[in-house]
N, C-alpha and C positions, 0 to 999 in steps of 0.2 A: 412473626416469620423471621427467620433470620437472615443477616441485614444484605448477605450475598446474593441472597437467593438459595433454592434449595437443586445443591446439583446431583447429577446422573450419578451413583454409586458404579465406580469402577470395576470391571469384569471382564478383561482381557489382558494381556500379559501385556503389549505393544500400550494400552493405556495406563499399566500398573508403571509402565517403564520412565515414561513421559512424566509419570507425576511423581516418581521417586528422584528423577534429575531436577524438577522444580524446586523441592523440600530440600533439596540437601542443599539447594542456593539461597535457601533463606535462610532467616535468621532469628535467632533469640530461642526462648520455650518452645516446645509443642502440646498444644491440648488435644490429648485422648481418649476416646471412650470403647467400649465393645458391647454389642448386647449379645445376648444366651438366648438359651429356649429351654431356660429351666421350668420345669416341670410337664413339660411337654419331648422332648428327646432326652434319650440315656445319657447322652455324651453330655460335656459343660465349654463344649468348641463354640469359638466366636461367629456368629453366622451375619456381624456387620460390623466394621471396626470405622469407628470415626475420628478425623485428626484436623487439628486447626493453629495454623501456624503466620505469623507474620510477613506480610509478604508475598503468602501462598494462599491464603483465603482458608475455605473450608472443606474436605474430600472425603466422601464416603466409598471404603470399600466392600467389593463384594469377597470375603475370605472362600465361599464355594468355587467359585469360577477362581480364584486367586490366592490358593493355599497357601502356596510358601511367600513371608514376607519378608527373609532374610536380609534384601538389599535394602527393604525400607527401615527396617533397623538397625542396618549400616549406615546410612546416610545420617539417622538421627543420634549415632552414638555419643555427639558431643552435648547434646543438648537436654536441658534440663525435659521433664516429663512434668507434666502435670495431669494428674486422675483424680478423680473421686470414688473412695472410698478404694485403692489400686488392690488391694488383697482379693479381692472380687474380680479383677479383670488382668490384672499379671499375669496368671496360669496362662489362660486360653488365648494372651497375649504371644507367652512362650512359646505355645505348640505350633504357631505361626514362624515363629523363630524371631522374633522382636522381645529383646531385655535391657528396661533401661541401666543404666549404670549411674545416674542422677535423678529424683526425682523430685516432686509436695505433691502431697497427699490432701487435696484442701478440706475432704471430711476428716480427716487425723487432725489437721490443724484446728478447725473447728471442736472438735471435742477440747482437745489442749488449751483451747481459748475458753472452755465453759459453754459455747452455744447452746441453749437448748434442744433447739432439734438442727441434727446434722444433714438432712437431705438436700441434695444440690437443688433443690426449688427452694426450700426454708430457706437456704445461707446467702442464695442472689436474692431474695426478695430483703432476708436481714440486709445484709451487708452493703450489697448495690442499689438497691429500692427496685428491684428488673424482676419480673412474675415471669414465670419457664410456663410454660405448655405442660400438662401434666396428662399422663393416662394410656400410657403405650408400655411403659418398659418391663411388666409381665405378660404382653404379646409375646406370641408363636411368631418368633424372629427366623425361624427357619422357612417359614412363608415365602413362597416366589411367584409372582415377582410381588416386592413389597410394596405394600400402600402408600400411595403420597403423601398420607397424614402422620406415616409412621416415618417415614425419612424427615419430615418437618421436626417430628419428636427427635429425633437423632440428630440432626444436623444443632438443635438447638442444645443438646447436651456440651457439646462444645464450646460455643458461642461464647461462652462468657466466661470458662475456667482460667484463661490469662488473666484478663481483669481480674477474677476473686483472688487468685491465685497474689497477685501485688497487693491488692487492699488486707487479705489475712497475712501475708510476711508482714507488713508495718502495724497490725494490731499485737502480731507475736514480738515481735521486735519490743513495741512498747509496754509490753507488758512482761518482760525479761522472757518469756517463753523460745524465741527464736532457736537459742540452742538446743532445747528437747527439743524440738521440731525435725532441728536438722539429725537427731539421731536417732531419731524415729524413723525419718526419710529414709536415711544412708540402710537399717537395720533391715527395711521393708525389700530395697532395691538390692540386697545382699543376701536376703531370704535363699535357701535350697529349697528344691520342691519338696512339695508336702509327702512325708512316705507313707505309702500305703496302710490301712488301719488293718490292727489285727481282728481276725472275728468281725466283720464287720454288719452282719444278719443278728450281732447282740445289739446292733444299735433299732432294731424294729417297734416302732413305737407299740408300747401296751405289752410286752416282754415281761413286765415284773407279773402277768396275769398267767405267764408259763412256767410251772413250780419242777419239774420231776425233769429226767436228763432224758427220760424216753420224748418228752413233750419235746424239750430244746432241738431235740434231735431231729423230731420232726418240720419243726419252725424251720433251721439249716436246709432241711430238704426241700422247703416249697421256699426259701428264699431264695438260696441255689436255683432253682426250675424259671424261678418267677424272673432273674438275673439273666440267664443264660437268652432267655427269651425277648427282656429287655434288649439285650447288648445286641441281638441278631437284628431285629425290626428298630433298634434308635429311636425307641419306645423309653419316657420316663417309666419305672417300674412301677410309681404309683399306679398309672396309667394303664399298666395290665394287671395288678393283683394288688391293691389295696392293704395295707399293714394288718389294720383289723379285720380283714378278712383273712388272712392268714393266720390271727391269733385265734377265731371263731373256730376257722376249720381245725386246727389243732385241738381245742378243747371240746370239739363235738366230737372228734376221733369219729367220723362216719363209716361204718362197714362195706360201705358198696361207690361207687362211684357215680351211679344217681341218688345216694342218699346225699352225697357230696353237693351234688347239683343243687339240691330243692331245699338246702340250708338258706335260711334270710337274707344273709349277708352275698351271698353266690347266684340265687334265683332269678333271674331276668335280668342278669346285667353278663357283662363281658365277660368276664371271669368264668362263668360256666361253660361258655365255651371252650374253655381250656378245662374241664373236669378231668379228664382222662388223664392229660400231664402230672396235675396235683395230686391225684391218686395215683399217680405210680411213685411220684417222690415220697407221699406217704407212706409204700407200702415197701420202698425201698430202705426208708430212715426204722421200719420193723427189724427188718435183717440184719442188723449193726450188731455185732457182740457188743459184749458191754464195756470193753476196753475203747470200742469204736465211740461209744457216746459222750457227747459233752458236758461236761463238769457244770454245775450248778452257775458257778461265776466265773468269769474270766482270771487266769489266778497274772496277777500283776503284782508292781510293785507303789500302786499308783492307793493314796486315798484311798475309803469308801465312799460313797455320796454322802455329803454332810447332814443330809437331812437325819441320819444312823448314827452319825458319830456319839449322842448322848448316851445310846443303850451299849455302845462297843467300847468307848475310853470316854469317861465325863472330864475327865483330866482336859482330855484332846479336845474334847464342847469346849470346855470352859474357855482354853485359850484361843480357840477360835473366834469365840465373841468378845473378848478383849484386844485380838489384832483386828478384827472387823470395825470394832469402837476405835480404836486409834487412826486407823486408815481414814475414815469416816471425817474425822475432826482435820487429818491433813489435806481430805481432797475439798474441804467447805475453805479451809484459809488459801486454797491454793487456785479453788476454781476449775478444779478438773477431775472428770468420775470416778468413782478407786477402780475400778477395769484398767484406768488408764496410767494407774500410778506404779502399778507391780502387776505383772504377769499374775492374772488369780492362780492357775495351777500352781503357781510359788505358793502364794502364801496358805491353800491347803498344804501340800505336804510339807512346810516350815512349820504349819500349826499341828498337824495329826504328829509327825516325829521331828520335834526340833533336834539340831544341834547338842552332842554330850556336851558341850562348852558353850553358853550364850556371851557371845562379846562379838565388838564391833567388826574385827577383821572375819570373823568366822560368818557371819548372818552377813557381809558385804561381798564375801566368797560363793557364798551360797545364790543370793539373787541373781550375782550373775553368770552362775554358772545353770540356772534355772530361765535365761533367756531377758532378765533385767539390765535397761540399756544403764548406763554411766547417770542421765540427771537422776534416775530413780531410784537405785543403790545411794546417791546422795542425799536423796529427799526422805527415803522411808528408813533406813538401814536402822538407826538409833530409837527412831520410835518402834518398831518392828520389835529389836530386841528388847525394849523397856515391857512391853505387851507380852513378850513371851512368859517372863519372868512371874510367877504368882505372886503377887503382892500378899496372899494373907500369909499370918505366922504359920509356924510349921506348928 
C-alpha cells in the first residue's frame, strides 16, 4: 500500500484549485504518471493523472471531471518532471495542457544504464529492492467510478519515481552516462507533436495478404467505415471490426450483404451487426475510377522493409549487415541497446542510400539531421562510416 494512504482522485474544479496552490508550494521534482484506455476507447486521453511531490504527498486526478490542467502545469513549470517511459504519457499529458520543460525519463535511463528489463516494477525491485503491485495498467481506465484496487495500482506508480529517479542519476553519473541522459531528457521534453501519419489504413495488420489496388481500395473503405464508427462511439477500432476481418472480407469479395454476414470471421460476433455498413463501403470502394484507386505501395522516400533489401540492392544488404555488425560491437562495450545508440530510421536510410562522400563531417551531418542527439553522432559517427565503406577490392 502506499505509504500515504490511498487518496480520493480529484474531480471538481474548487478541489483541482486547492491542490494546484499546494504543489506549487512545494518543492523539489514532481512524479507523474497517466493511465489510457488503450485498446478499449478510440481516443489515447488520460482518463487518470497521478503526481507525487515533496511536501504534497500523493494526488490523483480525475481528467473527466477536470479537463483542462493548465494551471497545474503552470505551477509545475520550474520543476523537474519525472516519468517512466514519458513518450507514452506526454501526448495525452499535452491535451490536458501540462508540458514539462525539464524532465528523466527513469525508463530512458534505465535502458542507457543497460538494465535488462526496463519496467517500472523490474527497475524498483532492481534498483530499490521495493516489489510494485502489478496487474491493472491494461484496465479499462475509463471506468467510473474506479476500483480501490486500481487507485492502489496508481497511486503506487508514483510512489517511488523520486527515489529511482536519484539512485539512476548517481548510477549514470558513475558510469559517464549522465550527459546522454540529460540529452535525451532535454530532446524528449522538446519533442513537437507527432504529425499525423500519411495512409494510415496501410498500416492494417495482414495488408501484405492484399495484392491488387481494387483489393487496397477496398480495405481504405471498411477502414474509413470501421474509423468513422470508432471516433463516434470512443470505441478502440479493434473493438468494432478486427484487422483480419477486414482482410477476410476483402479477399472473400462477398456478393450480397448476408453473404458478408455468414463469413467465419464475421458470423456471430459483433461485426455482423454492422453488415450493412461494410457492404456499402465495399460497394462504394467499386465505383472508384481507376485514377481514384490506390497505388500498390505508398510511394515515399523512405527505405523498403529490410527484410527486401537482398532482392532490390545486395549492395544496400550488404552494408546493412555490416553497420548492424559494427553498431552491435559498440552497444556490447557501451552497455546500451543499438535502438538506443542512433535513431534506427538513420541508419536504414544511411545504409539503403549512403552519402556520395563517406567522411566524418558528412555521416555526423547526417545523423543529426536524421534526429541523432550530440552523445550519439559522437559515439557512432566514425564507426558508421568505417561500416559503410566495402572493405572488399574492387
Amino acid at each position: 500500500m502506499p505509504q500515504d494512504g490511498v487518496p480520493a482522485p480529484i474531480a471538481s474544479a474548487s478541489a483541482l484549485a486547492e491542490f494546484v496552490a499546494r504543489v506549487a508550494a512545494g518543492a523539489g521534482p514532481v512524479a507523474l504518471d497517466a493511465e489510457r484506455a488503450s485498446g478499449y476507447r478510440y481516443s489515447q486521453r488520460a482518463y487518470l493523472v497521478q503526481l507525487r511531490r515533496e511536501g504534497v504527498g500523493t494526488a490523483l486526478i480525475d481528467p473527466i471531471a477536470c479537463p483542462d490542467l493548465t494551471e497545474l502545469g503552470v505551477a509545475l513549470a520550474d520543476a523537474e518532471w519525472i516519468l517512466h517511459a514519458a513518450s507514452q504519457d506526454l501526448p495525452c499529458l499535452a491535451e490536458l495542457g501540462m508540458r514539462p520543460q525539464r524532465l528523466f525519463d527513469t525508463e530512458l535511463a534505465g535502458r542507457l544504464l543497460g538494465h535488462p528489463r526496463v519496467a517500472l516494477a523490474s527497475m524498483t525491485e532492481r534498483v530499490l529492492g521495493v516489489s510494485l503491485e502489478k496487474g491493472h495498467g491494461a484496465a479499462d481506465w475509463s471506468t467510473r467510478p474506479l476500483p480501490h484496487d486500481w487507485l492502489v495500482y496508481a497511486a503506487l506508480d508514483v510512489e517511488l519515481l523520486i527515489e529511482l529517479r536519484t539512485a539512476l542519476a548517481a548510477e549514470l553519473e558513475k558510469a559517464g552516462k549522465l550527459e546522454w541522459a540529460l540529452q535525451e531528457f532535454a530532446a524528449l521534453a522538446a519533442a513537437p507533436p507527432a504529425a499525423p501519419r500519411t495512409d494510415p489504413w496501410r498500416r492494417t495488420s495482414g495488408i501484405h495478404r492484399v495484392r491488387t489496388r481494387p483489393q487496397l481500395a477496398a480495405l481504405r473503405g471498411l477502414w474509413s467505415a470501421r474509423d468513422e464508427l470508432a471516433r463516434r462511439r470512443d470505441i478502440a477500432p479493434g473493438r468494432v471490426l478486427r484487422d483480419k476481418t477486414m482482410v477476410d472480407i476483402v479477399l472473400a469479395a462477398p456478393a450480397t450483404p448476408e453473404a458478408l454476414r455468414r463469413l467465419p470471421s464475421v458470423a456471430g460476433r459483433s461485426a455482423g451487426q454492422q453488415a450493412g455498413r461494410w457492404w456499402s463501403a465495399l460497394r462504394k470502394a467499386t465505383e472508384l475510377d481507376d485514377a481514384e484507386l490506390p497505388e500498390t505501395s505508398l510511394s515515399t522516400n523512405a527505405p523498403p522493409p529490410t527484410n527486401r533489401w537482398a532482392g532490390k540492392d545486395a549492395d544496400a544488404a550488404a552494408r546493412l549487415a555490416r553497420v548492424r555488425a559494427a553498431l552491435t560491437k559498440v552497444s556490447e562495450q557501451v552497455n546500451v541497446p543499438t535502438e538506443n545508440l542512433v535513431p534506427p530510421d538513420a541508419v536504414r536510410r544511411i545504409s539503403w542510400q549512403p552519402p556520395a562522400v563517406i567522411d566524418a563531417e558528412t555521416i555526423r551531418g547526417f545523423l543529426a539531421n536524421h534526429g541523432a542527439r550530440r552523445w550519439q553522432v559522437e559515439l557512432v559517427s566514425s564507426v558508421l562510416g568505417d561500416a559503410l565503406v566495402d572493405p572488399s577490392p574492387a
